[in-house]
SELUMPA-185188 format. One line per field, with one value per residue: residue number from 0; y, z, x of N, C-alpha, C in turn. Coordinates in Angstrom, 1 decimal. Last residue first. Layout:
num	(NUM:...) .
npy	(Y:...) .
npz	(Z:...) .
npx	(X:...) .
capy	(Y:...) .
capz	(Z:...) .
capx	(X:...) .
cpy	(Y:...) .
cpz	(Z:...) .
cpx	(X:...) .
// end
This chain:
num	(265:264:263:262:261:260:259:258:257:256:255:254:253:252:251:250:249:248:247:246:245:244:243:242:241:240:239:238:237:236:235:234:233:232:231:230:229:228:227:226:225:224:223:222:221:220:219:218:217:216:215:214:213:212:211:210:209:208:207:206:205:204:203:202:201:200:199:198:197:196:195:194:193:192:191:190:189:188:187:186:185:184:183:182:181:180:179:178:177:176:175:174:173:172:171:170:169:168:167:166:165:164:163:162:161:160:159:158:157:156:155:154:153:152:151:150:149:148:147:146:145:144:143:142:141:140:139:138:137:136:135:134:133:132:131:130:129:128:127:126:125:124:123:122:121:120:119:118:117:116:115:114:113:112:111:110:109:108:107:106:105:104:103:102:101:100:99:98:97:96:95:94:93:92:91:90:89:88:87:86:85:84:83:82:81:80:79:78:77:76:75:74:73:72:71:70:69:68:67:66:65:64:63:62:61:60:59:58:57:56:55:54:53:52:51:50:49:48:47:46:45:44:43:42:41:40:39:38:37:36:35:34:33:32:31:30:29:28:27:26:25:24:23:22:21:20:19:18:17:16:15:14:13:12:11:10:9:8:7:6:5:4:3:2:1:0) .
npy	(77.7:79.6:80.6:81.9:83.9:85.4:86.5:88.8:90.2:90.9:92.4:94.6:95.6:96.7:96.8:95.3:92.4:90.6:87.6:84.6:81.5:78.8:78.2:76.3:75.5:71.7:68.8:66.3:63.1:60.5:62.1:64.5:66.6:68.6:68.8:70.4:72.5:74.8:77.0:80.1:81.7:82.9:84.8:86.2:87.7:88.7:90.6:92.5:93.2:93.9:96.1:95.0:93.3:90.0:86.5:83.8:79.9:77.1:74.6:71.2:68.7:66.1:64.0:62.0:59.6:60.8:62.1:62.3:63.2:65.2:67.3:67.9:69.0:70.9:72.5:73.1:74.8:76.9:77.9:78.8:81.0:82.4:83.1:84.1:86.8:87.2:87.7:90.3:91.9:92.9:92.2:91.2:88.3:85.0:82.2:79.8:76.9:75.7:73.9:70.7:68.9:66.4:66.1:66.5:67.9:68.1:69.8:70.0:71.5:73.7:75.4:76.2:78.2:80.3:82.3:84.4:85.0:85.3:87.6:89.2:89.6:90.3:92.5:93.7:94.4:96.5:96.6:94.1:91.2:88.6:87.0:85.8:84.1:82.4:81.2:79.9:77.7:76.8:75.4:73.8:72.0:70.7:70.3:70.2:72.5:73.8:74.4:76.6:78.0:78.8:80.9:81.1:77.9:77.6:76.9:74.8:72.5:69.5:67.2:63.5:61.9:60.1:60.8:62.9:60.9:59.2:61.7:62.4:60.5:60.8:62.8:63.0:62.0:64.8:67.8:68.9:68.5:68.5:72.0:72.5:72.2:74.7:75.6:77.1:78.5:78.0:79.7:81.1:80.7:80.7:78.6:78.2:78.4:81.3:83.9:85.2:86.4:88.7:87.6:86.4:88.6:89.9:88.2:88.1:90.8:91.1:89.5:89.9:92.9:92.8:90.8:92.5:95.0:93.1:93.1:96.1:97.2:95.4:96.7:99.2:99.3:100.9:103.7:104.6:102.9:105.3:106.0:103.7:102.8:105.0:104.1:102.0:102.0:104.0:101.3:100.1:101.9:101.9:99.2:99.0:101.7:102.5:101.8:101.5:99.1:100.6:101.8:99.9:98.4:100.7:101.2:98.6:98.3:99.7:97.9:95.8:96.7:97.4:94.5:93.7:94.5:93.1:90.5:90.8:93.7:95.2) .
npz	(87.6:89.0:88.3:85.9:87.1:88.7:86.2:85.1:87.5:87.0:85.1:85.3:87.2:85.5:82.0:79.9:78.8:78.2:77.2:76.4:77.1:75.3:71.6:70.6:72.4:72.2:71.7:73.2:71.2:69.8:67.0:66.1:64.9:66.6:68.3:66.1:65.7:67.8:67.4:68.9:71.0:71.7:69.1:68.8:71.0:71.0:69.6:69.6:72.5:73.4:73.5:73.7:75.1:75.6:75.1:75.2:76.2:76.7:80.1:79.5:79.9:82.6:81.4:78.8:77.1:75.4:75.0:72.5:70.9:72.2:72.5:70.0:69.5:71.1:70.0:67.2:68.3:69.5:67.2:65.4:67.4:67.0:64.0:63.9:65.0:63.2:61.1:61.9:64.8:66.7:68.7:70.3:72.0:73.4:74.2:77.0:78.3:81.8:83.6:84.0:85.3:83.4:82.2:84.5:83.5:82.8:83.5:81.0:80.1:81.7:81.4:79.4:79.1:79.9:78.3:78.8:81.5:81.6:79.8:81.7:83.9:83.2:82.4:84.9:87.5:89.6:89.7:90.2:90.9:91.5:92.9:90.9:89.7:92.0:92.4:89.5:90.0:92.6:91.1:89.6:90.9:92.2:92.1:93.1:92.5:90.0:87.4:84.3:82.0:79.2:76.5:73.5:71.5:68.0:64.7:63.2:61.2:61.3:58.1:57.6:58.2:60.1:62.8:64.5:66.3:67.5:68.8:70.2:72.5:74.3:75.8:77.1:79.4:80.5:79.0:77.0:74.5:72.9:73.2:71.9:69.3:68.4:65.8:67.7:70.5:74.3:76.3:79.6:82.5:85.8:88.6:91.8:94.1:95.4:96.5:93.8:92.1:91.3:89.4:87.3:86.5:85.8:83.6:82.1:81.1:80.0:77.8:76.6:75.6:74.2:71.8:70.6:70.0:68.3:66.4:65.4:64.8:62.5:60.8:60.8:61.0:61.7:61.3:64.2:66.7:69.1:68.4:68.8:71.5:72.9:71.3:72.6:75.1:75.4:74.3:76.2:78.0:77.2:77.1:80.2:82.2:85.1:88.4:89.0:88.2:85.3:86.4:87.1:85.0:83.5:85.3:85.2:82.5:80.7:79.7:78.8:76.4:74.7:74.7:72.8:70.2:70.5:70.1:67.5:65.6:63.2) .
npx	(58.0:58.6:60.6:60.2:58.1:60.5:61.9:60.1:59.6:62.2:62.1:60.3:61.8:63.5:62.5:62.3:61.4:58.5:58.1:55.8:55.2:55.5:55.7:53.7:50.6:49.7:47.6:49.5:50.2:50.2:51.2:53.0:52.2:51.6:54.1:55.3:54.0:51.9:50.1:50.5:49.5:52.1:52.3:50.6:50.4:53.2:53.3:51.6:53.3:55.3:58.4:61.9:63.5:62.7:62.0:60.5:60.4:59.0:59.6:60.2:57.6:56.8:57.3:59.5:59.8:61.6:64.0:65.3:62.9:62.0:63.5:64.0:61.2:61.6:63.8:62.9:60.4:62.5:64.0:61.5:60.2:62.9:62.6:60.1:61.4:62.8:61.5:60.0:61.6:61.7:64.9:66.6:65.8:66.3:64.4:65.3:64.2:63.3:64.4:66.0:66.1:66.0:68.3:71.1:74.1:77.5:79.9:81.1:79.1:78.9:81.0:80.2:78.8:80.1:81.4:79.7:80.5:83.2:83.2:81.8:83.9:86.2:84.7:84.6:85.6:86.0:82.4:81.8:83.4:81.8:80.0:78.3:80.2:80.4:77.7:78.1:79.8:78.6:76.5:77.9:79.2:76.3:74.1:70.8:69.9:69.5:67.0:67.9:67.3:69.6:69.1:69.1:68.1:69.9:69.5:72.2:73.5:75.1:76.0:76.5:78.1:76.8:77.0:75.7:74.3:76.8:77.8:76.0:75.4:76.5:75.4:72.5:72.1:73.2:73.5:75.2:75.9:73.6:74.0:76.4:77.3:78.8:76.8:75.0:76.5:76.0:73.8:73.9:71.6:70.4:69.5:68.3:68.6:69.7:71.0:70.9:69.1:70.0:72.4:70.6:70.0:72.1:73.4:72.3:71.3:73.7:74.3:72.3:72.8:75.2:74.1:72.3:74.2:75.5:73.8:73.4:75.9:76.3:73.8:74.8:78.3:80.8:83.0:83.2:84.0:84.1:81.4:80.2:79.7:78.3:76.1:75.5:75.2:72.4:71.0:70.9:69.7:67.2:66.7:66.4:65.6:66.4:67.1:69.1:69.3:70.0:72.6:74.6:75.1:76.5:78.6:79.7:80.4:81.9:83.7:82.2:81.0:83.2:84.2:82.6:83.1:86.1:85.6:84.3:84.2:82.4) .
capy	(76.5:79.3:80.2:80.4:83.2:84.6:85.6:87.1:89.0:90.2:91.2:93.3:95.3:95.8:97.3:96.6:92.8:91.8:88.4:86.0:82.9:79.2:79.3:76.9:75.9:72.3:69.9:67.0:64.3:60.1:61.7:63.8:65.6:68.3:68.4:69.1:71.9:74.0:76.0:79.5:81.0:82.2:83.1:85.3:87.6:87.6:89.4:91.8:92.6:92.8:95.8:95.6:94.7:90.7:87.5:84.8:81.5:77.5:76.0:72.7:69.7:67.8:64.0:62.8:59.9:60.7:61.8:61.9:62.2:63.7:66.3:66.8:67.4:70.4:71.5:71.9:73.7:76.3:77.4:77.5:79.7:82.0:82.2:82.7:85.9:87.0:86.7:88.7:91.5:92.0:93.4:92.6:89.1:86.7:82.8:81.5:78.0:76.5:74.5:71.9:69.6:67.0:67.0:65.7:67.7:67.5:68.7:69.9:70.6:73.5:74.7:75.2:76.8:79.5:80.9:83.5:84.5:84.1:86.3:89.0:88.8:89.0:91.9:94.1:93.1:96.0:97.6:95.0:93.5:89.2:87.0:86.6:85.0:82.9:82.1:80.8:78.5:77.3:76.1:74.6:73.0:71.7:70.4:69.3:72.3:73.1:73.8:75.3:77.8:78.1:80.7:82.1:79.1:77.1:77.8:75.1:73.2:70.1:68.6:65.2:62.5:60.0:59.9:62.9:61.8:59.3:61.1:63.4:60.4:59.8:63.6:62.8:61.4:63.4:66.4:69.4:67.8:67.8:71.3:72.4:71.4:74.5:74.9:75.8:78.0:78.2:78.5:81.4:80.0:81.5:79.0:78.4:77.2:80.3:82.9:84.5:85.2:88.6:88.0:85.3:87.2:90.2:88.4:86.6:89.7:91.9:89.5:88.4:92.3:93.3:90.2:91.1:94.8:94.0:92.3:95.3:97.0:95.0:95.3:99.0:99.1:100.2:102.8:105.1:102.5:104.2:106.7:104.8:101.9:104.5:105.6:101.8:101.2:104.1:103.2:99.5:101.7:103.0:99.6:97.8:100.6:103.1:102.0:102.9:98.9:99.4:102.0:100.4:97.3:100.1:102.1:99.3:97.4:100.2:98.8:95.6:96.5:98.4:95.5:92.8:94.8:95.0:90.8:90.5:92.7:95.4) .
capz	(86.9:89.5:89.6:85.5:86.6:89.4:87.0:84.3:86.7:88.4:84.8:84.4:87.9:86.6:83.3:79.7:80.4:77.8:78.2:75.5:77.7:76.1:72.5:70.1:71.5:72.6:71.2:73.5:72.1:70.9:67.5:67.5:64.6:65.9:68.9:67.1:64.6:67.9:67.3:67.4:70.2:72.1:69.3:67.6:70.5:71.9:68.7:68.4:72.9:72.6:73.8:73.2:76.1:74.9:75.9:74.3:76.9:75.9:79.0:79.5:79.4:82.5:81.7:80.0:78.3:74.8:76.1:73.4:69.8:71.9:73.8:70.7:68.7:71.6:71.4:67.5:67.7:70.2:68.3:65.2:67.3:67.9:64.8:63.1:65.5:64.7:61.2:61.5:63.3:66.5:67.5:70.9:71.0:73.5:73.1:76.1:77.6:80.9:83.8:83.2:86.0:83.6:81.4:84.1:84.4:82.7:84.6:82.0:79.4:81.6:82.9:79.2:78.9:81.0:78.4:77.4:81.2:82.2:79.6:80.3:84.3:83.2:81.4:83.8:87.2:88.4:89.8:88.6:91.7:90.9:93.1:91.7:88.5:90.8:92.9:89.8:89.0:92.0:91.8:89.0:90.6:93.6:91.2:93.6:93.9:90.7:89.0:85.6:83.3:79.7:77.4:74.2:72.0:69.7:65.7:63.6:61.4:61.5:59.6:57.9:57.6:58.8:62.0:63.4:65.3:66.6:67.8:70.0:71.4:74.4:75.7:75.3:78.7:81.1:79.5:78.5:75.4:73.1:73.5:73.6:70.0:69.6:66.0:67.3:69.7:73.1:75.9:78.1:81.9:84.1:87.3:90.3:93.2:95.1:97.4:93.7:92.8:91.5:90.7:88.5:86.6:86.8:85.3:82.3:81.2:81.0:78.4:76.6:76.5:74.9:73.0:71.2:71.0:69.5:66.5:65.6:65.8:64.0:60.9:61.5:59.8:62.2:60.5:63.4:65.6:69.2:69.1:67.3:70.2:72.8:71.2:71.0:74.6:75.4:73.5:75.2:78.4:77.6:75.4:78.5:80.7:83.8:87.6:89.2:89.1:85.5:85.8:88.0:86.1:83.1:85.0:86.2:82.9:80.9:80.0:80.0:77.6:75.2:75.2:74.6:71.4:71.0:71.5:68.8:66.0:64.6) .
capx	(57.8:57.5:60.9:60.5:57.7:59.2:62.6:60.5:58.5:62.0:62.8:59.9:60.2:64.0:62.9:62.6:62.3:59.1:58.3:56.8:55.2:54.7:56.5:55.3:51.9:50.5:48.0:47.8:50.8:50.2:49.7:53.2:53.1:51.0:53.1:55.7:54.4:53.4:50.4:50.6:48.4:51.3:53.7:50.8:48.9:52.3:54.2:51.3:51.9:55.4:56.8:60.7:63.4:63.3:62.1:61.1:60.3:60.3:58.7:60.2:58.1:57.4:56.0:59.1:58.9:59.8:63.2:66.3:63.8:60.6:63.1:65.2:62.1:60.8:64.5:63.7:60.6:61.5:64.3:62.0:59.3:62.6:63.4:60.1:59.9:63.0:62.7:59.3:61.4:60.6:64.2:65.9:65.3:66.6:65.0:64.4:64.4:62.9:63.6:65.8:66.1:65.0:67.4:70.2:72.7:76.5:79.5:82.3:79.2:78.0:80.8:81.3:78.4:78.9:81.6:79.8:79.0:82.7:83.8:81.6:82.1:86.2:85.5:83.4:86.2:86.8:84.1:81.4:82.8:82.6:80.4:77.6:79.7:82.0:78.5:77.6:79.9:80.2:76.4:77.4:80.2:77.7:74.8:72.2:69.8:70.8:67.1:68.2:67.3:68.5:69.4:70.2:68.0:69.3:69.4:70.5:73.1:73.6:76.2:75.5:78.6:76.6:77.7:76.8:73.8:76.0:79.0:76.3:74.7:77.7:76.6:72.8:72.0:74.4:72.8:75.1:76.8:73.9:73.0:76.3:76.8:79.2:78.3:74.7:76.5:77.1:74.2:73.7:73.3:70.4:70.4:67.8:69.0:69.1:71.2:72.1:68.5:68.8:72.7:71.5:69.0:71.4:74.4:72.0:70.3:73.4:75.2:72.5:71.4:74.9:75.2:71.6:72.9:75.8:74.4:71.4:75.2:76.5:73.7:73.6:77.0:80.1:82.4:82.6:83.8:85.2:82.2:79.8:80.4:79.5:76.4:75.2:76.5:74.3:71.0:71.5:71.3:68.4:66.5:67.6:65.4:66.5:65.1:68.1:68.8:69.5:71.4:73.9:74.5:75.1:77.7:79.1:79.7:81.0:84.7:83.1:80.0:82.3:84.6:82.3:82.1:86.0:86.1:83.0:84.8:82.9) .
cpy	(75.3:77.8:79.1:80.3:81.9:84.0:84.6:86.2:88.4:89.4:90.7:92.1:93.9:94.9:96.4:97.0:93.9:91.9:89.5:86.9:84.2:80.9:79.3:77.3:76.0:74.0:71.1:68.4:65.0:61.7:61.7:62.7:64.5:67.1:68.0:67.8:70.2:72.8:75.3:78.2:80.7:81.5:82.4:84.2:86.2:87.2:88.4:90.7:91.5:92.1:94.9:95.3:95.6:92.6:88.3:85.6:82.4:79.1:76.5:73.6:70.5:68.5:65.2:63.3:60.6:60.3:61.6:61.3:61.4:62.9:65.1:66.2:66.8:68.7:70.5:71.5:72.5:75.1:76.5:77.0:78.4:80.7:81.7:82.1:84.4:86.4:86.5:87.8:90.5:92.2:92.1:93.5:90.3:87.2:84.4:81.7:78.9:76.3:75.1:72.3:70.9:67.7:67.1:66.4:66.7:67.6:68.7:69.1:70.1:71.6:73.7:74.4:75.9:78.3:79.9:82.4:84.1:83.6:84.8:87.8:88.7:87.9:90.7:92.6:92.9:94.9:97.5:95.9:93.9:90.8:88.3:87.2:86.0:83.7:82.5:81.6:80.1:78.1:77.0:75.5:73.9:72.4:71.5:68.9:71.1:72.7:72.9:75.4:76.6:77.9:79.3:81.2:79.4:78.5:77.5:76.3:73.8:71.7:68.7:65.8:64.1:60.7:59.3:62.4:62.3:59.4:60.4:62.7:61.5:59.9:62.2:63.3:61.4:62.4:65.3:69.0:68.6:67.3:69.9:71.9:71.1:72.7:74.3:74.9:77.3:78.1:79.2:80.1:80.4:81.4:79.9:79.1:76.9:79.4:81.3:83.6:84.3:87.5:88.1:86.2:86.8:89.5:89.5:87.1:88.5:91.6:90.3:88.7:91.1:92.6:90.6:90.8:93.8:94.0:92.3:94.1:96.8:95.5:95.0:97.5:99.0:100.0:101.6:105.0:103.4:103.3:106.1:105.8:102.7:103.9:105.5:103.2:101.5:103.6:103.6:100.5:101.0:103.0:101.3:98.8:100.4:101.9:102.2:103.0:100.1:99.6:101.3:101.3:98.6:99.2:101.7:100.3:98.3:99.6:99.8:96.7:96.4:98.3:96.4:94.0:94.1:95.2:92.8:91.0:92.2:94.0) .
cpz	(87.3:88.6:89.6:87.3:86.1:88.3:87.8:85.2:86.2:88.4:86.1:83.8:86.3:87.2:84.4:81.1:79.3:78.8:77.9:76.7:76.3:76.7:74.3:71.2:71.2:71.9:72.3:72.3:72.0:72.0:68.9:67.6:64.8:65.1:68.0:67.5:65.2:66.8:66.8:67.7:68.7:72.1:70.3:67.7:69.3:71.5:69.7:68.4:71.2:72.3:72.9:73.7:75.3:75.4:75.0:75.0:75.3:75.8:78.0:79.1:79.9:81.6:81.9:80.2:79.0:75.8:76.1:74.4:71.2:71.6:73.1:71.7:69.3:70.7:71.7:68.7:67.6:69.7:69.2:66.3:66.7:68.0:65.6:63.8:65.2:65.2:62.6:61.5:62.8:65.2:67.0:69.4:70.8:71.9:73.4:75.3:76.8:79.4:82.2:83.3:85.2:85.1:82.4:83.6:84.0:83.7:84.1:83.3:80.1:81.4:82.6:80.5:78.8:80.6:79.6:77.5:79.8:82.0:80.1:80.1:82.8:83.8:81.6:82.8:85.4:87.6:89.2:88.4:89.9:91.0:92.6:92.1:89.7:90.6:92.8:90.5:88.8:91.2:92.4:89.9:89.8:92.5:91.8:92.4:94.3:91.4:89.2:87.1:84.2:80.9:77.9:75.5:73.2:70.5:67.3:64.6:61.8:61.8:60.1:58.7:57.1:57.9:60.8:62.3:64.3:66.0:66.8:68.2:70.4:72.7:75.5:74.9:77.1:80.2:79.3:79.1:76.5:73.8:73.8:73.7:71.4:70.0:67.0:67.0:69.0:72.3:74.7:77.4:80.4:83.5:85.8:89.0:92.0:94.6:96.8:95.0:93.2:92.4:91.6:89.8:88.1:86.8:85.9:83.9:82.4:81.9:80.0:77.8:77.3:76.2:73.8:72.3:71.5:70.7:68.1:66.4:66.1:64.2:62.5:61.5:61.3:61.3:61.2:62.2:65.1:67.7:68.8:67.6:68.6:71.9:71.3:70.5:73.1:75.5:73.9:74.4:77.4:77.6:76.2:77.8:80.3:83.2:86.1:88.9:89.4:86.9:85.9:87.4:87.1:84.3:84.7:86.4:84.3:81.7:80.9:80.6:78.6:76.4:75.8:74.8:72.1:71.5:71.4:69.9:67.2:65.1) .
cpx	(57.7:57.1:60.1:60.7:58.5:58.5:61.5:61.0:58.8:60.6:62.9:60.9:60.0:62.6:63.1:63.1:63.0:59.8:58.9:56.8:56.4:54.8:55.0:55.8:53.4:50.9:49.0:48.7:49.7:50.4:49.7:51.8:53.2:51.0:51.6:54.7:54.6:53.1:51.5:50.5:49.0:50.3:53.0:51.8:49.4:51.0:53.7:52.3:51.3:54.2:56.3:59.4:61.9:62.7:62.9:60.9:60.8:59.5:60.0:59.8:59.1:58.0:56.0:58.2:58.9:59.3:61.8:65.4:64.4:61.6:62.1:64.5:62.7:61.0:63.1:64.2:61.9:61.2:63.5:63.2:60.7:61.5:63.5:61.1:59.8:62.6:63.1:60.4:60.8:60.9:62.8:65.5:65.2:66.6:64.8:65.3:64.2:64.0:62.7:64.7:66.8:64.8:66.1:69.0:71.9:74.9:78.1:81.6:80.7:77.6:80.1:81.6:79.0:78.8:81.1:80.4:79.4:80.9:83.3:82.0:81.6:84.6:85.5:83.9:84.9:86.5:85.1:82.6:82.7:82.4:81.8:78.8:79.2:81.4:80.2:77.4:79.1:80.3:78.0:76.9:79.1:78.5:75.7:73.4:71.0:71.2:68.8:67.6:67.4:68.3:68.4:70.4:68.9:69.0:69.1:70.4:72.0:73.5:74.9:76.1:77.7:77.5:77.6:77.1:74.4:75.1:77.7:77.3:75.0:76.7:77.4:73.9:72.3:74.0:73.3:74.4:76.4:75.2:73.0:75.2:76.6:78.4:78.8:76.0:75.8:76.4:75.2:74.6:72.7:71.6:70.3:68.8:68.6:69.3:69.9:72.3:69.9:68.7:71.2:72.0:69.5:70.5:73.0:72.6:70.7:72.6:74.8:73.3:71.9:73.8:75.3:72.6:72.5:74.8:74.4:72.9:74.6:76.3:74.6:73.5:76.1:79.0:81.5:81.7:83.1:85.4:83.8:80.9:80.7:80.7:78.5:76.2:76.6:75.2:72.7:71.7:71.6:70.0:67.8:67.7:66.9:66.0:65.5:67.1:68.5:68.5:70.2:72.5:73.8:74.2:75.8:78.1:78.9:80.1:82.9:83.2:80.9:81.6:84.5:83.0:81.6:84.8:85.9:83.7:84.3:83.3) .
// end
């Protein structure tokens, strides 16, 4: 299935779902009837996209009711691009000139980043722009071009630079506990916790690095929260730390208004 067709489904269905949602219904429900939808329109579809689908779905539904949630604040939910994309190293004002010389060997890098990241914007005028753009937009008509504008969030992103340490958080989105999932997410976590030792070895405020996702999650908490972080092991001069601080389940509105108060609260 082709990514612009399922952005499609969720566009052409945006309202419905945004309003679900806030009726009280579950992700996993309404990811149920994009899934049905998309089977409908694509017959041939593998189970592989749509396990795909679903993540982009979420990603996509996740980041515009975060932000509308808290749309008179200064607090940001932005979906990052790409490892290809190297958004990570071009969306901080310090490591958007070190980007050429990581490179410059002629290594690639491939890697997994995590979905999202939270921001404090309090003094970040087009990013706050950016955002009431996104709040801003009538679900009514406009499904497609609020898709768009959340996947390409991070281009705002890397257009006006922040400073790393009015980064809040990042979360890795997950809507299947798969053991590969799980791993992934810990190795997301691990390598932004690298970049920050490699680019910012004095900062004194971490970010939390978050997994979230609509499933129940209690065996995959019991084991990302008490894993020990690789990093930090590494690290002599660092206190033991784990991998992943918080694993959040947001199945419903009540449990993605707890996810939002807890990075508020960071």
């Amino acid at each position: 299935m082709p990514s612009i067709d399922s952005i499609g489904i969720i566009s052409s269905n945006f309202t419905a779902i945004v309003d679900k949602v806030l009726r009280g219904e579950t992700f996993t429900d309404c990811l149920d009837f994009l899934e049905a939808k998309a089977k409908e329109r694509y017959p041939t579809a593998t189970t592989g996209a749509l396990n795909n689908c679903r993540g982009r779905w979420f990603e996509v539904l996740l980041t515009y009711l975060t932000n509308y949630q808290v749309r008179n604040s200064d607090i940001l939910f932005l979906k990052l691009g790409t490892a290809s994309d190297h958004s990570v190293f071009e969306i901080f004002r310090e490591t958007q000139s070190n980007l050429a010389t990581v490179l410059s060997s002629g290594m690639t890098l491939n890697l997994s980043i995590p979905d999202l990241i939270i921001l404090n914007i309090e003094n970040n005028p087009p990013l706050k722009q950016w955002k009431a753009e996104l709040c801003g937009l009538s679900t009514r008509d406009n499904g497609r071009d609020i898709t768009t504008k959340i996947l390409s969030g991070f281009n705002a992103l890397t257009q006006n630079p922040i400073d790393f340490i009015f980064c809040k958080a990042f979360c890795s989105v997950k809507t299947s506990l798969r053991p590969d999932r799980k791993y992934q997410a810990m190795y997301e976590a691990e390598f932004m916790k690298a970049f920050q030792l490699r680019f910012f070895p004095s900062l004194e405020l971490a970010p939390k690095y978050i997994m979230a996702g609509p499933l129940e999650a209690n065996a995959t908490r019991r084991i990302l929260e008490n894993n020990l972080s690789i990093i930090s092991l590494a690290n002599s001069s660092s206190t033991v730390k784990p991998t992943i601080d918080r694993v959040c389940v947001i199945n419903t509105i009540e449990e993605m208004n707890s996810f939002i108060r807890f990075c508020q609260g960071i």
